[in-house]
Backbone atoms as SQL, in Angstrom:
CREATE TABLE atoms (id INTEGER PRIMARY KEY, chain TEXT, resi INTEGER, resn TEXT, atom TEXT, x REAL, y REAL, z REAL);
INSERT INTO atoms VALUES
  (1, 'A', 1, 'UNK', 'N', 138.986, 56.126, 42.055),
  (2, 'A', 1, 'UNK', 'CA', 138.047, 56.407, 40.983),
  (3, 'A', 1, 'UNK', 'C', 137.884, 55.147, 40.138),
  (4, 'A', 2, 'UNK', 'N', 136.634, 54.548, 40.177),
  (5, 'A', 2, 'UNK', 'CA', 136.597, 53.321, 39.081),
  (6, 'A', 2, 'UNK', 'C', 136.003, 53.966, 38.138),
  (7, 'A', 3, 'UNK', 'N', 136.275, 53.050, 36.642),
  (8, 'A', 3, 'UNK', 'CA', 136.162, 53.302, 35.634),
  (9, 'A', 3, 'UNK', 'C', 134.670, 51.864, 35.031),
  (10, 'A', 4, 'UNK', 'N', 134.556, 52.244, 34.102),
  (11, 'A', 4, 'UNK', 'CA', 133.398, 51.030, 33.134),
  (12, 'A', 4, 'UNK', 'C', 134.558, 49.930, 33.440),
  (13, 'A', 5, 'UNK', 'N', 135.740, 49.372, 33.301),
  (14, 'A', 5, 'UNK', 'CA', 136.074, 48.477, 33.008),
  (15, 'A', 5, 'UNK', 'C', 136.911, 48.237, 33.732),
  (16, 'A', 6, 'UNK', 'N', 136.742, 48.239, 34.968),
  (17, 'A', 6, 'UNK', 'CA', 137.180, 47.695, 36.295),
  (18, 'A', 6, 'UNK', 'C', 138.711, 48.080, 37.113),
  (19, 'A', 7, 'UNK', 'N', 138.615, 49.013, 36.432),
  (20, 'A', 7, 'UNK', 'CA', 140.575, 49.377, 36.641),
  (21, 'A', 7, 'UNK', 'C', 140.253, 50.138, 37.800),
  (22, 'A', 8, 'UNK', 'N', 141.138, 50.077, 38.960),
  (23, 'A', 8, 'UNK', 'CA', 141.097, 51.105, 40.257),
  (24, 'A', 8, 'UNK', 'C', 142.638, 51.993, 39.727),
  (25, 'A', 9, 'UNK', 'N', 142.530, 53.077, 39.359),
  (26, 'A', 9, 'UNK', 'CA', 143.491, 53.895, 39.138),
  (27, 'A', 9, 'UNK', 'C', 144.093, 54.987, 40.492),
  (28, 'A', 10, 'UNK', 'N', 144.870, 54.954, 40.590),
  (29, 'A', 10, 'UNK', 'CA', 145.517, 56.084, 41.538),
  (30, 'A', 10, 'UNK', 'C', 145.925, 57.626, 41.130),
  (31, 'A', 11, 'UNK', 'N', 145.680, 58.748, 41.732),
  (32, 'A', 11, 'UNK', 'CA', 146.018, 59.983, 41.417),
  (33, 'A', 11, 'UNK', 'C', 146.768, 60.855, 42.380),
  (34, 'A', 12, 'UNK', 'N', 148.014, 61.105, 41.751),
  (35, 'A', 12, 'UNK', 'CA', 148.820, 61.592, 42.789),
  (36, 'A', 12, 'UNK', 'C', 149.191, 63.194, 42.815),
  (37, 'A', 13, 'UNK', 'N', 149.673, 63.385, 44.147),
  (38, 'A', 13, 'UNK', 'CA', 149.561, 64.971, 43.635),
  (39, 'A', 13, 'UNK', 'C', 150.684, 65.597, 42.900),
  (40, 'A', 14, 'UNK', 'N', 149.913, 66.903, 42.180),
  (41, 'A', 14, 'UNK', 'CA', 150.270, 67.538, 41.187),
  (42, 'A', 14, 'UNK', 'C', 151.677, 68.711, 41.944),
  (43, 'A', 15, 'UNK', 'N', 151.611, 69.022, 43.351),
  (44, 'A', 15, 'UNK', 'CA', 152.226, 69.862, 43.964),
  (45, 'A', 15, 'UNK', 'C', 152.854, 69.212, 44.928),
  (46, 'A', 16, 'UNK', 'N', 154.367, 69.414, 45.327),
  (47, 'A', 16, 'UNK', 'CA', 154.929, 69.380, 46.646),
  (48, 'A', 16, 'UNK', 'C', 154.786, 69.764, 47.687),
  (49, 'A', 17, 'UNK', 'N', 154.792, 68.908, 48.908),
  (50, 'A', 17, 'UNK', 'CA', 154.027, 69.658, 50.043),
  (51, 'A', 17, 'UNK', 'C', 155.645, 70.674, 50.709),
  (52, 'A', 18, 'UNK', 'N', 155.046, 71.224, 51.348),
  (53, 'A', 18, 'UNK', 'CA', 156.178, 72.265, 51.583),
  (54, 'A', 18, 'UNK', 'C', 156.279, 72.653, 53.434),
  (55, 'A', 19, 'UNK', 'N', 157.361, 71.811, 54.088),
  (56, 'A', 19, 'UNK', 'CA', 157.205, 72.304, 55.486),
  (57, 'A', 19, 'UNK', 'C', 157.571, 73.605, 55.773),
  (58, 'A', 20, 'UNK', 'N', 156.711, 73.893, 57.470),
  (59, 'A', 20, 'UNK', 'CA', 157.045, 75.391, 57.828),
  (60, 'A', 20, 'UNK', 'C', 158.239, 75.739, 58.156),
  (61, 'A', 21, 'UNK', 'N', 158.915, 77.174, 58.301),
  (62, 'A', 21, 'UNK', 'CA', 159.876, 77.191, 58.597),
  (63, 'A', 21, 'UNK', 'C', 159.372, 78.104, 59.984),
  (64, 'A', 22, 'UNK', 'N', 160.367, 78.546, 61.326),
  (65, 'A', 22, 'UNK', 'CA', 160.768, 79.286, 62.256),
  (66, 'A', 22, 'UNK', 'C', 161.024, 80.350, 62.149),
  (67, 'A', 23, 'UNK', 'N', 162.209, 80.881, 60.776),
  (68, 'A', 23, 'UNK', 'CA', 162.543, 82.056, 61.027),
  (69, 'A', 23, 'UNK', 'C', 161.702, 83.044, 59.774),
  (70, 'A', 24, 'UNK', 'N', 161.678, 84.404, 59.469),
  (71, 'A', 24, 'UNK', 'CA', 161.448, 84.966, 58.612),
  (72, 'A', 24, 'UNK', 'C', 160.730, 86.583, 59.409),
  (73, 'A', 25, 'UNK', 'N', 161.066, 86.624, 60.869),
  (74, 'A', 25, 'UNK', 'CA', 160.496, 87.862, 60.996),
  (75, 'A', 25, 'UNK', 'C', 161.528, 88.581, 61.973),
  (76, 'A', 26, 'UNK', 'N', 161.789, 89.779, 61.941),
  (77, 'A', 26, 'UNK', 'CA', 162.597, 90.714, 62.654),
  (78, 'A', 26, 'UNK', 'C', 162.121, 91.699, 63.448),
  (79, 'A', 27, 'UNK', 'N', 162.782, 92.038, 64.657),
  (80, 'A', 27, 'UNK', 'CA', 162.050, 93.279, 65.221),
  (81, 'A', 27, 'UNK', 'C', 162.540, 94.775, 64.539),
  (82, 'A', 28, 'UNK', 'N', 161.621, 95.629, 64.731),
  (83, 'A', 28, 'UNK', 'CA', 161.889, 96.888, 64.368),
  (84, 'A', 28, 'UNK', 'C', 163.467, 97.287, 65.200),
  (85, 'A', 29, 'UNK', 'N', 164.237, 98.361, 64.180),
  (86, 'A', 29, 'UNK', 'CA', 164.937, 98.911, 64.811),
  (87, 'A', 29, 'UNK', 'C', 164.805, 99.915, 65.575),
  (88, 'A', 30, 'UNK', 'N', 165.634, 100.533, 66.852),
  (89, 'A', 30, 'UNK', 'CA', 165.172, 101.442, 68.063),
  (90, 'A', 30, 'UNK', 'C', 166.131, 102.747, 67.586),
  (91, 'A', 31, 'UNK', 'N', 166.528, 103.013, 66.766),
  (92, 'A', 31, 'UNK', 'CA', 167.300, 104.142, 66.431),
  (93, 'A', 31, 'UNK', 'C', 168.114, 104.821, 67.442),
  (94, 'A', 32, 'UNK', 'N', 168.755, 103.116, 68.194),
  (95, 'A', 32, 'UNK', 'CA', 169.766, 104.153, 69.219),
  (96, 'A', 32, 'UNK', 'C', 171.306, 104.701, 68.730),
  (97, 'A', 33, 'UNK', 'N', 171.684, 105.561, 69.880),
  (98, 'A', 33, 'UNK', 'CA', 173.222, 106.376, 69.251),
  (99, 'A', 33, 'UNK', 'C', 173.174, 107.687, 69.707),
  (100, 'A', 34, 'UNK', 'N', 174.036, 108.206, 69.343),
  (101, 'A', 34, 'UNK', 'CA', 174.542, 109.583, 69.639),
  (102, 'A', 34, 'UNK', 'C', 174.082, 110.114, 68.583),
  (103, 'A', 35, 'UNK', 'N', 173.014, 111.440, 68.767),
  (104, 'A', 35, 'UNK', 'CA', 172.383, 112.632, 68.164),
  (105, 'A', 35, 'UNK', 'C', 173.078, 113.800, 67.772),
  (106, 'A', 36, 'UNK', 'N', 173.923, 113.757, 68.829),
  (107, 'A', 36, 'UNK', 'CA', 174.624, 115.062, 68.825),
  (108, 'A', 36, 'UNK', 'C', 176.185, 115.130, 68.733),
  (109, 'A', 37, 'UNK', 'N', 176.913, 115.597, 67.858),
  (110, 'A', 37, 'UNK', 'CA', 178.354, 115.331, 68.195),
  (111, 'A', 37, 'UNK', 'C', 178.811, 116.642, 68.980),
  (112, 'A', 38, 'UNK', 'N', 180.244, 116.370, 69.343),
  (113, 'A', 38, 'UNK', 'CA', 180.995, 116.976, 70.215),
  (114, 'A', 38, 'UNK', 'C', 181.062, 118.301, 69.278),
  (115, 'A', 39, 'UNK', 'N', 180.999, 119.490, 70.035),
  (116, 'A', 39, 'UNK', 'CA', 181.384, 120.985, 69.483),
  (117, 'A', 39, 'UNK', 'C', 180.047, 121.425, 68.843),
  (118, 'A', 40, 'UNK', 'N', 178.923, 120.561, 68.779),
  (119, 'A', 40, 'UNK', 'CA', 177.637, 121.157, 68.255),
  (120, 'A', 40, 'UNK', 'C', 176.676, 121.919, 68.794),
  (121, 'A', 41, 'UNK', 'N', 176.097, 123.160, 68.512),
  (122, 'A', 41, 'UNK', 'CA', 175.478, 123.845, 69.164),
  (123, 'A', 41, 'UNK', 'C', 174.018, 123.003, 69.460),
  (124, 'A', 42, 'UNK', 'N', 173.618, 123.051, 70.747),
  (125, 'A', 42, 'UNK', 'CA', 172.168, 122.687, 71.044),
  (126, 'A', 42, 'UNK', 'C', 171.066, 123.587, 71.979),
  (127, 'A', 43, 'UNK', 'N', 170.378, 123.298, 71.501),
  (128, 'A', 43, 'UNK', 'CA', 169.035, 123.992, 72.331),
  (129, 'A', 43, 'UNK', 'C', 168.517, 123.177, 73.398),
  (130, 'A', 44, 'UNK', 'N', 167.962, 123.974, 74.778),
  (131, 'A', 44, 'UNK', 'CA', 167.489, 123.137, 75.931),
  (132, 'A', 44, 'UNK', 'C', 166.483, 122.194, 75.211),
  (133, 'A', 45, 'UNK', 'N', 166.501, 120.588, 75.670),
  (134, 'A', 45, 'UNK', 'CA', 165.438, 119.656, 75.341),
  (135, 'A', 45, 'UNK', 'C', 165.414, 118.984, 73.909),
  (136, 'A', 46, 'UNK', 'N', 166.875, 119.246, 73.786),
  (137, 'A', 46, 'UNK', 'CA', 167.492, 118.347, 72.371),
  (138, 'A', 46, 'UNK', 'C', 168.014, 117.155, 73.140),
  (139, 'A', 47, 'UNK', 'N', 167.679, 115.844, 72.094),
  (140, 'A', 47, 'UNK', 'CA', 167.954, 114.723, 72.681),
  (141, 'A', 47, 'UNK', 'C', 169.524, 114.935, 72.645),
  (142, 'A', 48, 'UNK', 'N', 170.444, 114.303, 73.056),
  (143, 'A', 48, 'UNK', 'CA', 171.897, 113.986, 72.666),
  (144, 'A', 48, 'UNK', 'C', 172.879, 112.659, 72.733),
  (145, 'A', 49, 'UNK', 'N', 171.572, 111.722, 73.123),
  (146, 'A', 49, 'UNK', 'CA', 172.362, 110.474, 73.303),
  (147, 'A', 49, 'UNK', 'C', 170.833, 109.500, 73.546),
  (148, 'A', 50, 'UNK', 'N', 170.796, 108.165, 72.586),
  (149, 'A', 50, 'UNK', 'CA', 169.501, 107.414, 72.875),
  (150, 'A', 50, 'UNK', 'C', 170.431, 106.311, 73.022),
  (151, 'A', 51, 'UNK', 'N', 170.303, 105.693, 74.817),
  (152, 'A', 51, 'UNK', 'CA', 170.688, 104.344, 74.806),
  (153, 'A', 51, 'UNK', 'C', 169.807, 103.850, 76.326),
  (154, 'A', 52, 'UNK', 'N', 170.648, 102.028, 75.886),
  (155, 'A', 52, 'UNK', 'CA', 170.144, 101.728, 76.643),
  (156, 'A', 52, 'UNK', 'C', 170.923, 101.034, 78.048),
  (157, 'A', 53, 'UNK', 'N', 170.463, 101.565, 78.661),
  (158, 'A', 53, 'UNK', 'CA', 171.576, 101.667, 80.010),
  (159, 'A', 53, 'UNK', 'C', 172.524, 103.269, 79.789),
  (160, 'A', 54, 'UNK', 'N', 173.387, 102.985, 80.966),
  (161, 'A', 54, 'UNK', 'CA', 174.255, 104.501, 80.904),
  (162, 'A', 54, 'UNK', 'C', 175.282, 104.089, 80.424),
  (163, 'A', 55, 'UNK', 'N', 175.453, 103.320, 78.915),
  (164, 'A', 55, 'UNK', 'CA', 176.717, 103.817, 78.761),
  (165, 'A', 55, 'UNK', 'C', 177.235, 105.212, 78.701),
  (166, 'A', 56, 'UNK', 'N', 176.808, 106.042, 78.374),
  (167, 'A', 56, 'UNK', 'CA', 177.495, 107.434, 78.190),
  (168, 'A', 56, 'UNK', 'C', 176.252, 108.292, 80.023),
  (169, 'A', 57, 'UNK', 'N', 177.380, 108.599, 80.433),
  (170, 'A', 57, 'UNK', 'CA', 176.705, 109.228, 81.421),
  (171, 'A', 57, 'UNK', 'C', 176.193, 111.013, 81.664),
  (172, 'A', 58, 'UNK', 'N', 175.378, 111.506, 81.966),
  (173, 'A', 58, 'UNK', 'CA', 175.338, 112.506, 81.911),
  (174, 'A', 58, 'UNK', 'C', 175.973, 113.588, 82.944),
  (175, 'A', 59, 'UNK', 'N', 176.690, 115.037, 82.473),
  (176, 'A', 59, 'UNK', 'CA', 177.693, 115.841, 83.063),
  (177, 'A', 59, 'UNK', 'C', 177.156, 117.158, 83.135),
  (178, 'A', 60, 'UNK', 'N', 177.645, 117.893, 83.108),
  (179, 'A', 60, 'UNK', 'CA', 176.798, 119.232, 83.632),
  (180, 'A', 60, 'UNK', 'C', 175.984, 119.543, 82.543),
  (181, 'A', 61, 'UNK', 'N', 174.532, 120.416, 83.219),
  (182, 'A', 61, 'UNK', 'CA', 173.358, 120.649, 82.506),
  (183, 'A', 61, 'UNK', 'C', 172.728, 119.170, 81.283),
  (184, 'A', 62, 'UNK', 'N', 173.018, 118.566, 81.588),
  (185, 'A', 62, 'UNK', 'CA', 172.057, 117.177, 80.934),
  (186, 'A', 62, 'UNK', 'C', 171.621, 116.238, 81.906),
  (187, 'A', 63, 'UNK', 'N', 169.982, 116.248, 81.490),
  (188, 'A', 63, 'UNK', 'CA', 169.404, 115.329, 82.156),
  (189, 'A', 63, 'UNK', 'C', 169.360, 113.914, 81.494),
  (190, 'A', 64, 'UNK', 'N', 168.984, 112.787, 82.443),
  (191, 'A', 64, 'UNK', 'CA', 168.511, 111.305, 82.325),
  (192, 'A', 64, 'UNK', 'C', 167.052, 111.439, 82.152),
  (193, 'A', 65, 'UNK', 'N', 166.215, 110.794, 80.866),
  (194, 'A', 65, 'UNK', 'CA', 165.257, 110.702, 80.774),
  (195, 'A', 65, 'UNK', 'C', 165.252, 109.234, 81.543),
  (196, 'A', 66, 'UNK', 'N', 163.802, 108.230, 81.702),
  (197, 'A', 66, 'UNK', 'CA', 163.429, 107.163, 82.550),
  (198, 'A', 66, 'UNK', 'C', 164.065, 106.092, 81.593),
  (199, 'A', 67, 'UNK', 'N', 163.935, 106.326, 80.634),
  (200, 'A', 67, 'UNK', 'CA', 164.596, 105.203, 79.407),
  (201, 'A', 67, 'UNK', 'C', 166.174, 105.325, 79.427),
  (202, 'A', 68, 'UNK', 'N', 167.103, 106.459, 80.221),
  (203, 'A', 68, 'UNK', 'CA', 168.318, 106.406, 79.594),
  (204, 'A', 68, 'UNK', 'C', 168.917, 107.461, 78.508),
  (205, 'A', 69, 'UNK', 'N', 167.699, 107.734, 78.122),
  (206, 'A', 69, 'UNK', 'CA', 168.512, 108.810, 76.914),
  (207, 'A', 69, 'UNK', 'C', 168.448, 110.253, 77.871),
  (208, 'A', 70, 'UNK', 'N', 169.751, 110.763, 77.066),
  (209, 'A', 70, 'UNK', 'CA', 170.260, 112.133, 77.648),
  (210, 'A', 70, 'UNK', 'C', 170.226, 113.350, 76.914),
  (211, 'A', 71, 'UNK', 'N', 169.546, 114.139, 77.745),
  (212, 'A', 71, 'UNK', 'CA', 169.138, 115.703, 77.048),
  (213, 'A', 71, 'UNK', 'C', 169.681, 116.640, 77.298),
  (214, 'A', 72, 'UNK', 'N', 169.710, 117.567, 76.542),
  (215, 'A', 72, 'UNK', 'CA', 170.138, 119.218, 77.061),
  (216, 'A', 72, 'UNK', 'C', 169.681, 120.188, 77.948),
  (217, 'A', 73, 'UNK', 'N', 169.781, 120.503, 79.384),
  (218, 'A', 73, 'UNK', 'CA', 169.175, 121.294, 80.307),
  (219, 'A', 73, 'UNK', 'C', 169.279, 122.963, 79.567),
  (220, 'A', 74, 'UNK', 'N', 170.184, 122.599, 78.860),
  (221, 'A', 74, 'UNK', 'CA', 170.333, 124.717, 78.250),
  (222, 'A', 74, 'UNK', 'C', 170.736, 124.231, 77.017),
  (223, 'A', 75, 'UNK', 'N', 170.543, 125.752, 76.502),
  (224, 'A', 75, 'UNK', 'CA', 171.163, 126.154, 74.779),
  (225, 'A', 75, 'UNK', 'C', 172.694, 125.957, 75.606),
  (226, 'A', 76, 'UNK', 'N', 173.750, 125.425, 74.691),
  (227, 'A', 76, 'UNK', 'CA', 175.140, 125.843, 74.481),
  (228, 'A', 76, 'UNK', 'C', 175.410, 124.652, 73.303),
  (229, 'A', 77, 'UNK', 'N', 176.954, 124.307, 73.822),
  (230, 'A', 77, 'UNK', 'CA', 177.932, 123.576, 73.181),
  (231, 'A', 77, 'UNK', 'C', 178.413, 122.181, 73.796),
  (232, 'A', 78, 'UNK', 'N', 178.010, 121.279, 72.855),
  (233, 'A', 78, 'UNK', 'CA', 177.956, 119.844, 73.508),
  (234, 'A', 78, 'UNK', 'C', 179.594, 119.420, 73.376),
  (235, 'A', 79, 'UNK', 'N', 180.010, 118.566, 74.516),
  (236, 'A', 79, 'UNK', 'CA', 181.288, 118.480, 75.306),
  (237, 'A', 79, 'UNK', 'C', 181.275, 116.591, 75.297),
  (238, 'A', 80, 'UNK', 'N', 181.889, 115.910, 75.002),
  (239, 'A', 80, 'UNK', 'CA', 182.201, 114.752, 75.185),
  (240, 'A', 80, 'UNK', 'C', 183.356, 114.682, 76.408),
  (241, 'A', 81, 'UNK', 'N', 183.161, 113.960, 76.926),
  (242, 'A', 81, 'UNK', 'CA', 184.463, 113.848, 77.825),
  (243, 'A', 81, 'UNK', 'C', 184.624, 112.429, 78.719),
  (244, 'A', 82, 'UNK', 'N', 185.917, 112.512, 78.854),
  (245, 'A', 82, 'UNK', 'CA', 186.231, 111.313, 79.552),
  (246, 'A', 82, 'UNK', 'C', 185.860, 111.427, 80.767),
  (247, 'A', 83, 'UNK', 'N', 185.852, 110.322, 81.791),
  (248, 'A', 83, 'UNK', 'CA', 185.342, 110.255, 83.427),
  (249, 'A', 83, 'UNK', 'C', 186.316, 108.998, 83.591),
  (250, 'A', 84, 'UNK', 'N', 187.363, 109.155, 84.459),
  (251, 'A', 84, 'UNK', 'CA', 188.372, 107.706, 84.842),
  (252, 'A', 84, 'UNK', 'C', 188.695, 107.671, 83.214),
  (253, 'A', 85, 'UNK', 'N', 188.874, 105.957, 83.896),
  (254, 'A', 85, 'UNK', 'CA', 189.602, 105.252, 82.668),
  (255, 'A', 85, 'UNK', 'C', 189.010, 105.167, 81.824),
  (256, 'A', 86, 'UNK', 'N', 187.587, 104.737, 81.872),
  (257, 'A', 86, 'UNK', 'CA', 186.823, 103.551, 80.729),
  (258, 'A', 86, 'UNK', 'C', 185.430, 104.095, 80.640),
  (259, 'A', 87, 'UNK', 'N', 185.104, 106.011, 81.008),
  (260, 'A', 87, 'UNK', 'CA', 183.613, 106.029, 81.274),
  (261, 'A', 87, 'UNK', 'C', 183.626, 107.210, 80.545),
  (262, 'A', 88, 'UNK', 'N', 182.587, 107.424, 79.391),
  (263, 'A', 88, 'UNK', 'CA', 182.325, 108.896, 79.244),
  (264, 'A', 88, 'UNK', 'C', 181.567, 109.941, 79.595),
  (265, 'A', 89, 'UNK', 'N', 181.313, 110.761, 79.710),
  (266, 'A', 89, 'UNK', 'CA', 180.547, 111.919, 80.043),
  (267, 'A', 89, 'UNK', 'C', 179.648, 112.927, 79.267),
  (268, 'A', 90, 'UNK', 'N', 179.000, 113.104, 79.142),
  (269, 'A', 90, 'UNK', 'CA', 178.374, 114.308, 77.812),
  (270, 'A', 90, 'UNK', 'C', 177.833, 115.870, 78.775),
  (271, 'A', 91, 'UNK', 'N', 178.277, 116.529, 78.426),
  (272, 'A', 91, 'UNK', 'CA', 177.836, 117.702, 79.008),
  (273, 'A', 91, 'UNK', 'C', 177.752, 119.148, 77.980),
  (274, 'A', 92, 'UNK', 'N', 177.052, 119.813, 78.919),
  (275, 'A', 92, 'UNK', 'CA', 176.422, 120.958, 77.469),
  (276, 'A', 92, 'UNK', 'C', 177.208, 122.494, 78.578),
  (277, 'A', 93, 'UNK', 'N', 177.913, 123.050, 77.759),
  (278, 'A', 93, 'UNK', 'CA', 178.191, 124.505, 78.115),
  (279, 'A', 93, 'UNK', 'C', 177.604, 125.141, 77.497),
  (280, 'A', 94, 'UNK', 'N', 177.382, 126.862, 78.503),
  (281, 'A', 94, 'UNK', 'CA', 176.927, 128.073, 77.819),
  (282, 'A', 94, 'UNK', 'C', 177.898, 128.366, 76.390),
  (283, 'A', 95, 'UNK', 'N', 177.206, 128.978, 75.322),
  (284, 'A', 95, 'UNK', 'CA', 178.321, 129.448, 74.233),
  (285, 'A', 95, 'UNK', 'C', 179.165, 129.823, 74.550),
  (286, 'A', 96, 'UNK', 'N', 178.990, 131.361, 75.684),
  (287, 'A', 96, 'UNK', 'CA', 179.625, 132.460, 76.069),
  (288, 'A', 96, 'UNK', 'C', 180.931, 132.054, 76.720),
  (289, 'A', 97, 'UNK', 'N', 180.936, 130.506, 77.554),
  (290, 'A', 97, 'UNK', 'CA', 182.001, 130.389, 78.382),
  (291, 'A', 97, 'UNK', 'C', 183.133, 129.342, 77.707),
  (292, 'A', 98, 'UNK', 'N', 181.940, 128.903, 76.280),
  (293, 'A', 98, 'UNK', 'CA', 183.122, 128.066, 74.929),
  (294, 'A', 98, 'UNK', 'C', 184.050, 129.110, 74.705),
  (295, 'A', 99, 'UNK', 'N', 183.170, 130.538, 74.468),
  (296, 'A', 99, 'UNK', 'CA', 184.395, 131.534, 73.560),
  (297, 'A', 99, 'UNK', 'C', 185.140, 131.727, 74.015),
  (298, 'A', 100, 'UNK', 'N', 184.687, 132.381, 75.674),
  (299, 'A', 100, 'UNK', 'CA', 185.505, 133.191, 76.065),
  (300, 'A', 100, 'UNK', 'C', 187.108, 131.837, 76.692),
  (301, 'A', 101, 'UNK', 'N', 186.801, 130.681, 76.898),
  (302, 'A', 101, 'UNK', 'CA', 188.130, 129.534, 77.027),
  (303, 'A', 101, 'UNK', 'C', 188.741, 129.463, 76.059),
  (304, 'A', 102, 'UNK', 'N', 187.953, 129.650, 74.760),
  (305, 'A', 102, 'UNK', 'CA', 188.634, 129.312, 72.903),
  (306, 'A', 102, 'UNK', 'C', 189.556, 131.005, 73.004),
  (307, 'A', 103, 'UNK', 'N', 189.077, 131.971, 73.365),
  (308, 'A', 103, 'UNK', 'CA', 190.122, 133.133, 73.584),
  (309, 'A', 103, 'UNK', 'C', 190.944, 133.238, 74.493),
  (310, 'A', 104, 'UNK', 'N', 190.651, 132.773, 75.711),
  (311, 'A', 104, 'UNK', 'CA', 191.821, 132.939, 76.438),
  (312, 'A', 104, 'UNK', 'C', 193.043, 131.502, 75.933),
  (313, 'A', 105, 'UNK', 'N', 192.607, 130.670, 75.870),
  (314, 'A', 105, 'UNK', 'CA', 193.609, 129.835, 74.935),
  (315, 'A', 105, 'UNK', 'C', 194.530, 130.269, 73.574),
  (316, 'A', 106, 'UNK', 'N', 194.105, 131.434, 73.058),
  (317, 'A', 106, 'UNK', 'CA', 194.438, 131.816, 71.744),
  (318, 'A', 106, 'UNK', 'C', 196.014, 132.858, 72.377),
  (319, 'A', 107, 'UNK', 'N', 195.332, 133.922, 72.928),
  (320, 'A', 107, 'UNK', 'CA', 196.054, 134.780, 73.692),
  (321, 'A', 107, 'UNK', 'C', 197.769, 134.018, 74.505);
């Protein structure tokens, strides 16, 4: 910018420039886990387990959806259980055959 009286002045900026950064965005979470705990009553086509891969495998009356997660084939009583050493199992009993084992155990 010249002036009437010959001065070449300089103008510098008023703001810092500011580099980009890489990080600042996250993916959504997938709300995986266990739905259902052990001894809980469920209805056929209740989820009971959202994962990915088999860690927890499915045992009597529960199906494998295509993703991995495991459902209830019937109403009963959800069963955790071991398989070997290092594998678990989830399976759903009728009520009728919870009681009638919870009574003959009592007896």
């Amino acid at each position: 910018m010249r002036f009437c009286y010959g001065m070449d002045l300089q103008f510098f900026a008023q703001k810092k420039g500011v580099g980009s950064t890489k990080n600042g965005r996250d993916s959504i979470a997938k709300r995986l886990g266990v739905k259902r705990s052990d001894g809980q009553f469920v209805l056929a086509g209740n989820i009971l387990v959202r994962q990915r891969g088999t860690k927890i495998r499915p045992g009597k009356n529960v199906g494998r959806g295509k993703d991995d997660t495991l459902f209830a084939l019937i109403d009963g009583i959800v069963r955790f259980e071991r398989e070997g050493r290092d594998r678990t199992r989830v399976s759903v009993y009728p009520r009728e055959a919870v009681e009638a084992e919870r009574a003959a155990t009592v007896q």
